[in-house]
Each structure stands twice: as C-alpha cells, then as structure tokens.
Backbone bond lengths (Angstrom), bond angles and torsions (degrees), N, CA, C in turn:
res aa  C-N    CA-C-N  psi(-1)  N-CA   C-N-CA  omega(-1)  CA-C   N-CA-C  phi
1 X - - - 1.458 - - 1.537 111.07 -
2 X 1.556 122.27 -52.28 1.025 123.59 171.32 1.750 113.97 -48.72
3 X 1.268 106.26 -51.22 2.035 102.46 177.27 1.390 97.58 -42.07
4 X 1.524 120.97 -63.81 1.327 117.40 -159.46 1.234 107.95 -48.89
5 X 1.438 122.47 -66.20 1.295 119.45 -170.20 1.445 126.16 -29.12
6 X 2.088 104.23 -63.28 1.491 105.30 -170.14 1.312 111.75 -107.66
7 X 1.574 113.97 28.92 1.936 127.23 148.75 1.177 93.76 80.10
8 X 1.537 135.74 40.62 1.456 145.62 162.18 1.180 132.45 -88.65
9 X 1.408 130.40 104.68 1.476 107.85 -176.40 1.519 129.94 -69.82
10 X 1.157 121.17 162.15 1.632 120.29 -179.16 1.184 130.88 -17.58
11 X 1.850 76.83 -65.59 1.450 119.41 173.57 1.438 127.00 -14.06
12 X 1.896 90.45 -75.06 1.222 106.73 -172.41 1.696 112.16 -85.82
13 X 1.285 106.60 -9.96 1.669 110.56 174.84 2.079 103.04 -50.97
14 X 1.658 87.97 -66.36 1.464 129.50 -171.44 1.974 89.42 -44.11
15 X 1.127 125.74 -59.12 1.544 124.47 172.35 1.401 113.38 -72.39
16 X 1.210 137.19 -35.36 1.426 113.33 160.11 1.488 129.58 -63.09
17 X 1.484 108.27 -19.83 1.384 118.38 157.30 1.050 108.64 -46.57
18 X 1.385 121.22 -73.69 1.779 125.14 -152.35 1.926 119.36 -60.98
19 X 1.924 88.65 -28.17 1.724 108.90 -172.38 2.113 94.86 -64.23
20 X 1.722 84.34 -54.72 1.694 85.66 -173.01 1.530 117.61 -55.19
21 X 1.216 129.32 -72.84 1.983 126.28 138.72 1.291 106.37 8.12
22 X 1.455 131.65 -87.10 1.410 124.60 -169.44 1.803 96.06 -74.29
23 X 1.115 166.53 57.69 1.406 160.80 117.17 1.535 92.75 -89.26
24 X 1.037 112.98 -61.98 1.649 115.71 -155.57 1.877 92.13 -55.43
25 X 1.341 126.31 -63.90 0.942 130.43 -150.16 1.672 96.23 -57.17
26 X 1.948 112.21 -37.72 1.638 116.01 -166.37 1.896 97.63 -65.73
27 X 0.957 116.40 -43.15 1.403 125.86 -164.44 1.667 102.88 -72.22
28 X 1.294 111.50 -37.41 1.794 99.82 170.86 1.437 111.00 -82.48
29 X 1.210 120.95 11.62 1.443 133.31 -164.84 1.482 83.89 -97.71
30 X 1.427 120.31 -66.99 1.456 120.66 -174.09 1.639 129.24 -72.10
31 X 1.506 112.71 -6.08 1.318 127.19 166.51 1.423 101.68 -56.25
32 X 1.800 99.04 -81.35 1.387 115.57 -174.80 2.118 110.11 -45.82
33 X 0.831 107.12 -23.55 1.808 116.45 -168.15 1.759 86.97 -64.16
34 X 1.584 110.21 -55.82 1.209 114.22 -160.54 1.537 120.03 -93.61
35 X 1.445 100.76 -26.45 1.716 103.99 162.07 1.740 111.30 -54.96
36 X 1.215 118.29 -33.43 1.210 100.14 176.22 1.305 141.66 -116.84
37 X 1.633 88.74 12.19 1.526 107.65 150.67 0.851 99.70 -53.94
38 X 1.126 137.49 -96.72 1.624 134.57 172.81 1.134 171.79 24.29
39 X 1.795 82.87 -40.90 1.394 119.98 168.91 1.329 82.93 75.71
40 X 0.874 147.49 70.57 1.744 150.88 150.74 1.615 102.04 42.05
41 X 1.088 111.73 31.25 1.598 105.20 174.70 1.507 115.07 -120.54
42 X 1.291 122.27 26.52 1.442 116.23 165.40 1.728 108.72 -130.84
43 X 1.417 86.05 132.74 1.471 107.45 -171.30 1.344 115.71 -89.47
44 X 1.427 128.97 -166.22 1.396 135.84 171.84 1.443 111.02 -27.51
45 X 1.346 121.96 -68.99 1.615 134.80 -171.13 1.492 118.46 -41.45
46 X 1.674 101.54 -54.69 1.618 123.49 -169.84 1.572 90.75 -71.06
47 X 1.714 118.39 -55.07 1.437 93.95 -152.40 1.716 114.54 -80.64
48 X 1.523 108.21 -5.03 1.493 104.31 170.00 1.612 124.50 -73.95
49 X 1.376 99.30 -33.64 1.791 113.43 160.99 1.621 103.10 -45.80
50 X 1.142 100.94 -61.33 1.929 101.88 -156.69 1.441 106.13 -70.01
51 X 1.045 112.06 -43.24 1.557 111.57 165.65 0.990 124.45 -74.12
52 X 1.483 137.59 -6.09 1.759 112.85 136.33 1.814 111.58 -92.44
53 X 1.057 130.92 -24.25 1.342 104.13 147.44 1.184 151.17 -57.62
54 X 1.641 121.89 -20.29 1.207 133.76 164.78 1.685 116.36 -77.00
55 X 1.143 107.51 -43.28 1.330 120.48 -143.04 2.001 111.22 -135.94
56 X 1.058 100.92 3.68 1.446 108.49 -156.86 1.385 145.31 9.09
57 X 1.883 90.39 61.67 1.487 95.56 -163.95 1.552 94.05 -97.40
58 X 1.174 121.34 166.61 1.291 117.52 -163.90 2.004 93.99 -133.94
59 X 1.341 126.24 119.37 1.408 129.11 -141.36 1.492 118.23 -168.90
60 X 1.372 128.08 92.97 1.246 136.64 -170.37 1.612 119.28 -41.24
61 X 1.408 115.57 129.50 1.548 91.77 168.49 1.530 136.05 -38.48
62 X 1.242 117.71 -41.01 1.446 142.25 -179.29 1.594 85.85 -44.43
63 X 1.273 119.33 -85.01 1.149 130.65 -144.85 1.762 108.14 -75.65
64 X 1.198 115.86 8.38 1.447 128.05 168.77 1.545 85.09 -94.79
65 X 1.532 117.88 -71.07 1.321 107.50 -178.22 1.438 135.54 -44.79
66 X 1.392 118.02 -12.98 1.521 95.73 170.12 1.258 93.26 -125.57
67 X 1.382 133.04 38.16 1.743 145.01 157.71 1.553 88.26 -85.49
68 X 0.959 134.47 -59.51 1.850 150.02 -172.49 1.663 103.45 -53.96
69 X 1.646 96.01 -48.88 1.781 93.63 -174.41 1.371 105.58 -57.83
70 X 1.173 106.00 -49.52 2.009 126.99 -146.43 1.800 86.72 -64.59
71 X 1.536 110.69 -54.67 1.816 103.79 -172.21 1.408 93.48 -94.14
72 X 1.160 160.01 47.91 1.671 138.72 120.91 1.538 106.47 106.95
73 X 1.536 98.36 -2.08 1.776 98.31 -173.95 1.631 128.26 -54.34
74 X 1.253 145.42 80.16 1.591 137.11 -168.45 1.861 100.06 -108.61
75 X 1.279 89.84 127.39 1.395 108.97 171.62 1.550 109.83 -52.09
76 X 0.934 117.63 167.47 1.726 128.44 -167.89 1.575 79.03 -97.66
77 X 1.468 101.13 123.51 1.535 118.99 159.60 1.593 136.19 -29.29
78 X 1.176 124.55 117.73 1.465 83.22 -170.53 1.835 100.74 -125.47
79 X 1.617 111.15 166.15 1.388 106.63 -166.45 1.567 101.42 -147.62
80 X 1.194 101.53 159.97 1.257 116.78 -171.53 1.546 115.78 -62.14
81 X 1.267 143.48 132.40 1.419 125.87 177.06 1.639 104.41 -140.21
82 X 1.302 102.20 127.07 1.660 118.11 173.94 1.420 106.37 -112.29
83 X 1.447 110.89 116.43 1.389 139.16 171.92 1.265 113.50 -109.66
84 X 1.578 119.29 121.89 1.405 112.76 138.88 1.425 106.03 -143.65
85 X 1.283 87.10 129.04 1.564 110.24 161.21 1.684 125.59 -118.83
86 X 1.190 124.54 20.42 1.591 123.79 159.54 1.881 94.31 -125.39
87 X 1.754 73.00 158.04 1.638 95.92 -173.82 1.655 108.28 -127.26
88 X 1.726 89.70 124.02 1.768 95.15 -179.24 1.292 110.56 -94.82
89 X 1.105 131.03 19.00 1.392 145.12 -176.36 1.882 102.02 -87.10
90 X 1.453 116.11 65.75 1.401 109.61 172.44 1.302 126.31 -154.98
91 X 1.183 148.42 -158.85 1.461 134.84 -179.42 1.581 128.63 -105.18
92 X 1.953 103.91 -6.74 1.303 124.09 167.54 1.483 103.34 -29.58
93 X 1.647 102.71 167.13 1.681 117.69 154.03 1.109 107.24 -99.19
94 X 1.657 114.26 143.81 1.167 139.82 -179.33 1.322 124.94 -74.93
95 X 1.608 148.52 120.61 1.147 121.85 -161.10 2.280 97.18 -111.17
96 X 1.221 81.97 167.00 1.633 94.11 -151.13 1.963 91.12 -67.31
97 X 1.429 108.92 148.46 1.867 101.97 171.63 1.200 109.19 -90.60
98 X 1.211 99.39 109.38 2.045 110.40 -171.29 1.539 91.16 -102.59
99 X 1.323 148.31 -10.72 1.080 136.58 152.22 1.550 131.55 -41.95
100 X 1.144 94.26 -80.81 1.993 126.56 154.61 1.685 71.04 77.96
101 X 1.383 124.31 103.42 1.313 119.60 179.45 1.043 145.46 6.57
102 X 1.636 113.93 9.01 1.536 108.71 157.39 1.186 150.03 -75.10
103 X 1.144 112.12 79.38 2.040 128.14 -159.02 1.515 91.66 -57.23
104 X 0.777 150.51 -20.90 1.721 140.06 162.75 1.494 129.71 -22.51
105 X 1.157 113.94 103.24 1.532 101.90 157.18 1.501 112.54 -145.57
106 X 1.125 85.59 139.97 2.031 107.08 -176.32 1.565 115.15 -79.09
107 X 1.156 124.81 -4.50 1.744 121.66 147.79 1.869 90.67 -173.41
108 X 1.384 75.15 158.19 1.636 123.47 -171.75 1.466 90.21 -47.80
109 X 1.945 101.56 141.11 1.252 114.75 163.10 1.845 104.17 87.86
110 X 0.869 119.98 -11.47 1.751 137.03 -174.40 1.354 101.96 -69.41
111 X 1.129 120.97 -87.42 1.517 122.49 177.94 1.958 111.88 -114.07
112 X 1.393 99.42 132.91 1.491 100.62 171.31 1.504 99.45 -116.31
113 X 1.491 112.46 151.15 1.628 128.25 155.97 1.591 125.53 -104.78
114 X 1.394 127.03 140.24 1.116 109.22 -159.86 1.887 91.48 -146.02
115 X 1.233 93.79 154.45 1.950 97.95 -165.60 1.557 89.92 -143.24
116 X 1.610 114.07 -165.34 1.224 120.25 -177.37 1.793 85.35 -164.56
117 X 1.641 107.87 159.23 1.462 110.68 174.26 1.108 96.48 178.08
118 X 1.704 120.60 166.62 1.380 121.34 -146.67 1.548 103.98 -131.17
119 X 1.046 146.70 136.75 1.073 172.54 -158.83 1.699 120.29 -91.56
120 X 1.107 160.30 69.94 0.768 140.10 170.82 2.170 143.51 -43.02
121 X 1.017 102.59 128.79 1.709 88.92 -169.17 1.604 96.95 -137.02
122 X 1.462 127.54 168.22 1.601 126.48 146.96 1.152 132.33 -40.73
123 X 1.766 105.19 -35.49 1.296 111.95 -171.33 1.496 106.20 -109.57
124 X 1.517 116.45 7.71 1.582 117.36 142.91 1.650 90.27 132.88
125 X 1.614 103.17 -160.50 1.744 93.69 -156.56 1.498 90.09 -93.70
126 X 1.237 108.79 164.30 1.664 129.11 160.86 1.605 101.83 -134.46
127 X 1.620 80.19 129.94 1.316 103.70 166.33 1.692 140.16 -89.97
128 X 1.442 125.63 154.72 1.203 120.71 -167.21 1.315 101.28 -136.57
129 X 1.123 110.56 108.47 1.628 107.59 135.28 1.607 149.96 -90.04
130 X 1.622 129.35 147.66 1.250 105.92 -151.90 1.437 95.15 -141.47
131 X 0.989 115.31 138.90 2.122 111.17 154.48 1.327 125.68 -129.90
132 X 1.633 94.31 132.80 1.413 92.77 -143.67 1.812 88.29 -109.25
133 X 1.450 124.61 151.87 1.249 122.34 166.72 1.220 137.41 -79.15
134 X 1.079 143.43 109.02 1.607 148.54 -135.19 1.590 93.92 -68.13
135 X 1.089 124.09 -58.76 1.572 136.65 -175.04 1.325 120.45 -31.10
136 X 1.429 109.04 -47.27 1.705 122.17 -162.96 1.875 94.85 -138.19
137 X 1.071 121.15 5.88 1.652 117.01 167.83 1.793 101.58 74.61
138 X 1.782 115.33 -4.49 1.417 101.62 -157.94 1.888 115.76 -83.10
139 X 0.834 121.07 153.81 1.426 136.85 164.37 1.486 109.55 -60.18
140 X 1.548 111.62 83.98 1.919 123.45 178.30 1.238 109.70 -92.51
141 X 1.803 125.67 8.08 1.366 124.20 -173.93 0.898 122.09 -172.93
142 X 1.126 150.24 97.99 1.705 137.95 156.19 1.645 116.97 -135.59
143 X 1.447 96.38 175.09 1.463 106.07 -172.33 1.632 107.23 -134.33
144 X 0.935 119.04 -161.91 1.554 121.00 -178.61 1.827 102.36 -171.18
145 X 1.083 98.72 162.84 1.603 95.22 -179.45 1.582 116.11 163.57
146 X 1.188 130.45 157.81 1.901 142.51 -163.59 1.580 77.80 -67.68
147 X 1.060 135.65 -68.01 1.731 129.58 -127.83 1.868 86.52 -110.88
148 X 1.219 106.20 158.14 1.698 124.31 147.52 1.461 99.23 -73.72
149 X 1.011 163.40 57.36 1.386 143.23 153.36 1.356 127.77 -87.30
150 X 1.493 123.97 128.00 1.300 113.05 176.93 1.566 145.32 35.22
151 X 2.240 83.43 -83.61 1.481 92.65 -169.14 1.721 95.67 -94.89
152 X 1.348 119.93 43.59 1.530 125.28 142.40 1.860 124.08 -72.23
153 X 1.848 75.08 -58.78 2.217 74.75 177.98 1.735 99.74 -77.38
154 X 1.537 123.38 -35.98 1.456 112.13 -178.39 1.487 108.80 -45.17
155 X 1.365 119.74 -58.68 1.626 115.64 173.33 1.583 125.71 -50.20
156 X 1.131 117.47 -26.85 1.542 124.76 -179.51 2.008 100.36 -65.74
157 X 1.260 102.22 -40.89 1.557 113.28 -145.03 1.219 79.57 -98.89
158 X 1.093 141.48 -55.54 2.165 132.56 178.10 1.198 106.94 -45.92
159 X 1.637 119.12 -37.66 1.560 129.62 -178.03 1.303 113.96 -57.17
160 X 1.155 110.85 -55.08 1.832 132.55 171.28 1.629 108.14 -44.81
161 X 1.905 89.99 -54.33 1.977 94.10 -177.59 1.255 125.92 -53.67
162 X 1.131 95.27 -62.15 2.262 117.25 169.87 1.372 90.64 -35.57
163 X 1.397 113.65 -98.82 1.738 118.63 -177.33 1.311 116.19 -3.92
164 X 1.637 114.54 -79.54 1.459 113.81 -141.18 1.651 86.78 -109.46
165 X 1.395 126.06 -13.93 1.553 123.65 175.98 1.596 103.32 45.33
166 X 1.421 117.53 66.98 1.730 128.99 -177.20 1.483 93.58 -63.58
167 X 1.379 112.94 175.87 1.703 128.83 -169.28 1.783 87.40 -118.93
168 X 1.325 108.97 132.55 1.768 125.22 152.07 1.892 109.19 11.69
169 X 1.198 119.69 107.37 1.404 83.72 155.18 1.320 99.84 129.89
170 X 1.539 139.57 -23.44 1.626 170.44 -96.20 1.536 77.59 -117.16
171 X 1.256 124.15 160.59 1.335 113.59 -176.64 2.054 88.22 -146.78
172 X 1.389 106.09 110.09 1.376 118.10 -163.71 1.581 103.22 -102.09
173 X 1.266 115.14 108.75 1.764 101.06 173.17 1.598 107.77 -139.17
174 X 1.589 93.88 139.07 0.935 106.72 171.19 1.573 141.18 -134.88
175 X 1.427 142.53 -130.91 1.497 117.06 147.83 1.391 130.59 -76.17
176 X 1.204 126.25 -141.51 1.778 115.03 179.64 1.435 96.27 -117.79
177 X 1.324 144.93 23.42 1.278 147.29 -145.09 1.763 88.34 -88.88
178 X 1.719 85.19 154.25 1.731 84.08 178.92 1.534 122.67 -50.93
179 X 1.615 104.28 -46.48 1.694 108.27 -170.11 1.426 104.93 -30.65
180 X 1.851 109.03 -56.27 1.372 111.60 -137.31 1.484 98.48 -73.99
181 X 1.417 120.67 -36.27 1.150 133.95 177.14 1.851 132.90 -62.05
182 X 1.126 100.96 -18.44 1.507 132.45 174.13 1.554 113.16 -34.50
183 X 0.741 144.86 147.83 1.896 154.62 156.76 1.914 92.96 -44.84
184 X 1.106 116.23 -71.85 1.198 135.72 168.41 1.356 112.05 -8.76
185 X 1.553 115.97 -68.20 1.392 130.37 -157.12 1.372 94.95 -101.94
186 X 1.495 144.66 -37.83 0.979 139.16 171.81 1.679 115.46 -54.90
187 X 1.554 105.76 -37.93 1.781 112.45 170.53 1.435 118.12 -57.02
188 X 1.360 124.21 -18.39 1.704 141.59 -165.71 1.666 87.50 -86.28
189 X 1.358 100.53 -64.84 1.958 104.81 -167.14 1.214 102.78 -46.04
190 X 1.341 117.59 -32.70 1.738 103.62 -167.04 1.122 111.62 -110.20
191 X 1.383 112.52 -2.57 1.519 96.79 154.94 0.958 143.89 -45.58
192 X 1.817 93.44 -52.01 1.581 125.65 -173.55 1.206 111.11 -109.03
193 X 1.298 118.09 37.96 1.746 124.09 171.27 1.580 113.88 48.34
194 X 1.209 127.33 16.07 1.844 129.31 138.65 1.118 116.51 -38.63
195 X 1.641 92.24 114.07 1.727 107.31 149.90 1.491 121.93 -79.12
196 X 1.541 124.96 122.45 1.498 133.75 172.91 1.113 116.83 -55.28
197 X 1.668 125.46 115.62 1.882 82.94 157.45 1.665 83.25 -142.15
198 X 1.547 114.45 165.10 1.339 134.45 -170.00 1.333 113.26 -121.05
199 X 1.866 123.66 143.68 0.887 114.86 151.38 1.761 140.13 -61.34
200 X 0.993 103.14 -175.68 1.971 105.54 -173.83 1.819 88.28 -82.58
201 X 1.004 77.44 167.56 1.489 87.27 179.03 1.508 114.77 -93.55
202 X 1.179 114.33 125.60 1.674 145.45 -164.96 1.415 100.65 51.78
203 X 0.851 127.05 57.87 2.122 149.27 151.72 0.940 125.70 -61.05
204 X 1.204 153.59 42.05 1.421 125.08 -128.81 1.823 88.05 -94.43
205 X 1.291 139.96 -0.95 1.467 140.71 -156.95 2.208 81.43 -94.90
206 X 1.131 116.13 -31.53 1.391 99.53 -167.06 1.796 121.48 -88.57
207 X 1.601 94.90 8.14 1.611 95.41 152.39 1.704 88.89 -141.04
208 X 0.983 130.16 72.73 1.508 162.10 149.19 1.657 97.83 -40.15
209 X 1.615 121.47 -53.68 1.321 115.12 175.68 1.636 125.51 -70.76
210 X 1.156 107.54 -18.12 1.739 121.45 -168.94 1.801 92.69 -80.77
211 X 1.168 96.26 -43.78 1.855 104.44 -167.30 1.362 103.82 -79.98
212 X 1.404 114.54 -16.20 1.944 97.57 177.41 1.161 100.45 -102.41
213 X 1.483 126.15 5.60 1.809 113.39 168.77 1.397 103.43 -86.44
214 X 1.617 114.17 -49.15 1.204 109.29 172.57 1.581 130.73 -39.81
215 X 1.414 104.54 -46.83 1.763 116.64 -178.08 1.660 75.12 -57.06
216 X 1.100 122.46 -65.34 1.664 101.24 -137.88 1.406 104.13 -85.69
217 X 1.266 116.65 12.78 1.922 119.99 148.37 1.115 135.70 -29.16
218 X 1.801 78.19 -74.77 1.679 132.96 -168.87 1.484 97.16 -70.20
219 X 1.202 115.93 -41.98 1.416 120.26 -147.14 1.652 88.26 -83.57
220 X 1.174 111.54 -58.87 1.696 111.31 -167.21 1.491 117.25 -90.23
221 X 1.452 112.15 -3.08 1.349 108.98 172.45 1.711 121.97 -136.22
222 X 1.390 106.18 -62.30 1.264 105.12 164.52 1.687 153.31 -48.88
223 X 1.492 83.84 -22.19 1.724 105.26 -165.76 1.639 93.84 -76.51
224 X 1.459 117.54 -43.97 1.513 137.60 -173.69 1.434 111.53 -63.42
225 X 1.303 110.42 -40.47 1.874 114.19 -174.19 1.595 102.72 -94.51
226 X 1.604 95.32 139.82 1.709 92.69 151.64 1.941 107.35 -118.41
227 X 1.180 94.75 107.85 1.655 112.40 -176.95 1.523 112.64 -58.02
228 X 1.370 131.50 109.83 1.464 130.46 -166.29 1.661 90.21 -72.08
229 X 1.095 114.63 -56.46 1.725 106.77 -163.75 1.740 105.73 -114.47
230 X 1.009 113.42 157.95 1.884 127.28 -179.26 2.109 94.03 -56.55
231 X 1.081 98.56 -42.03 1.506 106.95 -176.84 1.819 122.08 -48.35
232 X 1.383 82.58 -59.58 1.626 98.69 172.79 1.857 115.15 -60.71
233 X 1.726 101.18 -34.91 1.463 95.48 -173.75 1.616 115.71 -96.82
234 X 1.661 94.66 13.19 1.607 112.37 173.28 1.980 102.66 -82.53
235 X 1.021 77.85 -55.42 1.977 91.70 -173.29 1.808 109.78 -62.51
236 X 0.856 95.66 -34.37 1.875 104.69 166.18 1.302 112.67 -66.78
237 X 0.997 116.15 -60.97 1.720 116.78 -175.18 2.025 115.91 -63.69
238 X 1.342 94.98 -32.61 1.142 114.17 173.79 1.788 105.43 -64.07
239 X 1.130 101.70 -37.82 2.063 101.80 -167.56 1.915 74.86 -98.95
240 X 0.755 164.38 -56.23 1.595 156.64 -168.51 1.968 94.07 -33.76
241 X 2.076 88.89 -79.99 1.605 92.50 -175.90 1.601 128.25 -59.06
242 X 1.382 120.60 -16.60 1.601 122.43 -150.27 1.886 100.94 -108.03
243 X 1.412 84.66 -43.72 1.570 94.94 176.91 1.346 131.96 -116.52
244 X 1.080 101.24 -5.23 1.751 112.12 164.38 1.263 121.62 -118.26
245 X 0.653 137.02 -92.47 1.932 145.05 142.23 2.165 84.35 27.40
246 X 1.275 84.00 -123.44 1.445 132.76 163.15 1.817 103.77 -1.42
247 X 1.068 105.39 -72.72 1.304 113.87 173.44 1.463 134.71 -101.55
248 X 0.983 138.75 -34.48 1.617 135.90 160.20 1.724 126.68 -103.91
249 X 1.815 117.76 -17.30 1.434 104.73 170.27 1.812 108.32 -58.79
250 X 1.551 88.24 161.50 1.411 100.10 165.33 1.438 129.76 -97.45
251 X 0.912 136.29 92.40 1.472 157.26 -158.86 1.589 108.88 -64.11
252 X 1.109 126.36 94.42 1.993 114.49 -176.30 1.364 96.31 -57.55
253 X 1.527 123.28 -32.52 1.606 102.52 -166.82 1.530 104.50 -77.53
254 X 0.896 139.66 -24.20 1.231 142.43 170.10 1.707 118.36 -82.69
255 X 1.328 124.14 37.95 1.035 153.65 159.01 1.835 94.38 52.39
256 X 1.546 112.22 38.26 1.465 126.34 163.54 1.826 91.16 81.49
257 X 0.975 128.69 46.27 1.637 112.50 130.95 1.624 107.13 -139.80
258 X 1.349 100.08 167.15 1.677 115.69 -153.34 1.975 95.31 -71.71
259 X 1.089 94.09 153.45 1.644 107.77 164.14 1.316 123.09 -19.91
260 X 0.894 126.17 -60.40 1.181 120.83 -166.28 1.995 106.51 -104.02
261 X 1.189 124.09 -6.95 1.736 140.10 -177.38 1.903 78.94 -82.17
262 X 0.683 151.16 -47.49 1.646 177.62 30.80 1.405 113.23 112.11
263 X 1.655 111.15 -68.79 1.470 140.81 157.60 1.141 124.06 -73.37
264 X 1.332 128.89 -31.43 1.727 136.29 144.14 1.156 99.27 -39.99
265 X 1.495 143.50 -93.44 1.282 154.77 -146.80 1.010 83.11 -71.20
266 X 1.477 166.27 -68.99 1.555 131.79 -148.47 1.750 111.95 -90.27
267 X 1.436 109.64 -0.10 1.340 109.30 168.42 1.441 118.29 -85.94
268 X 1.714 104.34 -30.09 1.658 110.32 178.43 1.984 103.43 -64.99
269 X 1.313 108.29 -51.44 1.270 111.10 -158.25 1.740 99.51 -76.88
270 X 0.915 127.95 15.96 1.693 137.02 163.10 1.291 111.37 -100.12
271 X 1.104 101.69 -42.28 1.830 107.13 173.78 1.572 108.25 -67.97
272 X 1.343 121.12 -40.24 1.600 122.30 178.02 1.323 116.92 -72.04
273 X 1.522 98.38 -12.32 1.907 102.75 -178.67 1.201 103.03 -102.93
C-alpha cells in the first residue's frame, strides 16, 4: 500500500530496507567500539561528541540512548567519595586564598591545583599526589608513594616544573595540609618563583578541581579494581593519567577534547595569530 501511494517500487522499498539494517547494525558497531574505549564510562553526551569527531556521524542523544538500552550498555556506577588524607592541624604558616574559587586561567602554566588521595591495595594504601593545570584541566605532575611525606607533593610539583618549566609568578594552591605547608615545600616555591595560595579551612569547594579528578579516578578506575600489589596499582594509574586522562578522555570543560588535544589547538591558533 505504501509503494502505491508514494509511486515506489518493491524493489527499491525492499533495498532501502536492507541499506537501513546494515547502517543501524554499522552505527551500534561504533557505539559499542567507543563505549569501551572508555572503559564503559561515557554516556549519551561523550559518545555523541566522539562520534562526530571520529567518524562524522551526526546522532541525537536520545537515539544513542536507546542504541545503549537495546545492546545492554550501563555506565560504571558512580558514587560519592570523601577523602582526606592531609592534616591542617599544625604550627606551619598559612598562605593567603588568592584563588577564592576561580578555576580560570587564560593560558597554560598560570595557575596549578594540587590535592593528595590514597589508593587502596592488599599490600596497603598508596598514595598520590597530583597537579593539575587550571587552563586545560590536565595532570602536569604527580607522584605516588607508601607514606604522605613531604617530598610526595614536592615530587609531584618538580614533575610539573621540569615538564612545563612555568615563568616567575605561577600561582600554586592548594589545601592547608602539613606537606604543602612545610619549610620543605615552601623552599621549592621560592626557588622557582611560586606564588602560595591555600584553601579555607575545611572547604572542600575551593580545590573543587583536585576533587573532581579524583571522583573521576575512583569513579572510572579504582573503585572497579582490587590491586593485589602497590606495583600493579602504580602502572594503572600511570596508563589512567598518561594515556587516558591526559590524552584521549573527553573533557566538558574543554568543550569535549582531552587535555592536552586542548593545548595543541590553543598553541596552533597562537602561532597563526
């Protein structure tokens, strides 16, 4: 009835069938390809981005969403996690919050944030410290290690220095925890011409950026593994930050490409200006 109506033959009804069938089937082919790139952690938003950047299919959230229902796809759960592992309970000096929640910065190397959080393993927790660059959200430093001590965040933040070698002036904030506050860590800032600045005390919204990398650690990697040795959950975190994180997640603040796809494009378009 339908041929009759709009002067179609069978034929070609019967072959636009088969073309549409093989699309549908190629396009859940590339959902699933990229959901688990992923590590099963990108939802509606991420996988319509990546699939017109990868692939230039052009595809409603909706219709990712019930592409996801129809094959069984569920995002890795995610849950709330409260960490602390530094203690402001000490006799250090306090450095002033020159942030005051403005995660903003207008080029690379300007302001870094830096946190610490603990790891779980068999053979007990390992710790991480990280600094992340306000500009591009990316991970320019971290360390890992048995103890919180000191030269844990000092190594994260030398890591960052070497690397990206910032100019005078870098404005570094973090919580009030002893490390950061230390003789130790204060000798690093002035080496290398760092400005201090600290959150308020029990804030957790004024390094707001340190705590949503962490959630999304925990959330997409850690919460899922139980790491037999400190070793194994060294080399994971390492391919999390170096090769995933860092280089291929999709970042909303970075208007959906990863950290450093991010810093490419604002280094090319400086060079063209």
């Amino acid at each position: 009835m339908m041929c009759k109506v709009f002067k179609v033959s069978r034929s070609c009804y019967y072959r636009w069938l088969r073309v549409e069938k093989q699309e549908d089937i190629q396009l859940n082919e590339l959902i699933i390809e990229i959901f688990e790139k992923s590590k099963k952690t990108y939802g509606t938003r991420r996988l319509k981005k990546q699939l017109l950047r990868q692939y230039g299919v052009i595809i409603s959230r909706r219709r990712v969403g019930n592409i996801m229902h129809k094959m069984g796809l569920k995002c890795i759960n995610k849950r709330r996690f409260r960490v602390r592992t530094t203690d402001s309970n000490h006799n250090f000096m306090i450095a002033p919050n020159l942030l005051n929640q403005d995660f903003y910065a207008s080029y690379m190397d300007q302001k870094y944030v830096g946190d610490i959080t603990y790891i779980p393993t068999k053979e007990g927790w390992l710790y991480l410290a990280v600094v992340i660059d306000l500009f591009s959200r990316r991970v320019v430093g971290w360390s890992m290690d048995d103890s919180m001590k000191t030269s844990l965040v000092n190594d994260a933040l030398f890591m960052a220095i070497k690397q990206r070698q910032p100019e005078k002036g870098l404005i570094w904030h973090t919580d009030r925890g002893s490390q950061y506050a230390s003789d130790s860590h204060r000798e690093l800032l002035q080496q290398f011409g760092i400005v201090q600045s600290m959150s308020a005390k029990g804030n957790c919204y004024d390094n707001a950026v340190s705590e949503s990398f962490f959630h999304t650690l925990k959330t997409e990697l850690t919460h899922h593994l139980i790491f037999e040795t400190k070793a194994q959950a060294r080399e994971a975190i390492f391919g999390f930050i170096e090769i995933w994180y860092n280089r291929k997640r999709l970042h909303s603040y970075n208007d959906y490409m990863s950290p450093a796809e991010f810093e490419e494009m604002m280094l090319q378009n400086e060079m063209v200006a």
